[in-house]
C-alpha positions in Angstrom: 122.7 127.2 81.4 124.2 124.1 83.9 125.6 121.4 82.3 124.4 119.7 84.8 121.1 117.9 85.4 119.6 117.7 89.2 118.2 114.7 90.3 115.0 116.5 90.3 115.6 117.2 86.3 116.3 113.5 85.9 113.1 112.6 87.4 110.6 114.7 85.2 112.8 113.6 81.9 113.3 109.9 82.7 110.7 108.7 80.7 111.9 110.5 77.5 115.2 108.5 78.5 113.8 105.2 78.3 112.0 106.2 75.1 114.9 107.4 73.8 113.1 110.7 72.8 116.0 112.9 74.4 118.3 115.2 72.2 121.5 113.6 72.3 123.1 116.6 74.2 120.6 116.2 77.0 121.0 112.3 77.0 124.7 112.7 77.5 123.4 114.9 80.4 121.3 112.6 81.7 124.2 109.9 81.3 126.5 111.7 82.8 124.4 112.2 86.1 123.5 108.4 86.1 127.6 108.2 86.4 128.0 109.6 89.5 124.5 109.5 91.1 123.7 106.0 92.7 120.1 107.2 93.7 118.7 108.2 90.1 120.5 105.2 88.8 118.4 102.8 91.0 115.5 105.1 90.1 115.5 104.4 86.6 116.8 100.5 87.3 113.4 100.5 89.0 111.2 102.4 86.2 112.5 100.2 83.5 111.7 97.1 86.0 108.3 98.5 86.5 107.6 98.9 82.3 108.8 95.7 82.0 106.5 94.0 84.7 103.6 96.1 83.5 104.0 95.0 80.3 103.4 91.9 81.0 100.2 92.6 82.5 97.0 91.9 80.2 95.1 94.3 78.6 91.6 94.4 80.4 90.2 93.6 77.1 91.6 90.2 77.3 90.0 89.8 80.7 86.9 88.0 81.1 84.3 90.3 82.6 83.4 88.5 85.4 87.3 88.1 86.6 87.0 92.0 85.7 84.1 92.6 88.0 85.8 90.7 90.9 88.7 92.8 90.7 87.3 96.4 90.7 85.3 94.8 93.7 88.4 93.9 95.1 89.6 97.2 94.6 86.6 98.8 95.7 86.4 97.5 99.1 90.2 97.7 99.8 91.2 99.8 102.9 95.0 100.9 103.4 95.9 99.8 107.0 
């Protein structure tokens, strides 16, 4: 087995990473990697920026339904240019 995780590998794990559900050998791995590899270190800069901003977001429980509507509308009629 390589000791050593490809970027790819850090990509499909990262999540277990920022729950901290990684076996401690593997999180040394992943560690390790994040060391020397400026690209997978942005990468998971950026996923923990993204759970963070998300979890600001409310729940669409907490929306009213009207502001609810007006958004899936929104989305609904959205075109990419």
């Amino acid at each position: 087995m390589n000791d050593e995780f490809s970027c790819q590998e850090m990509i499909e794990v990262v999540t277990n990473y920022l729950d901290d559900a990684l076996p401690p050998d593997e999180r040394q791995r992943f560690e390790r990697h994040l060391s020397y590899c400026a690209g997978c270190g942005t990468y998971v800069d950026q996923m923990r920026e993204t759970i963070r901003q998300t979890s600001m977001v409310p729940r669409e429980e907490s929306l009213p339904p009207a502001l609810r509507e007006e958004i899936v509308a929104q989305f609904r009629t959205w075109k990419r240019d």
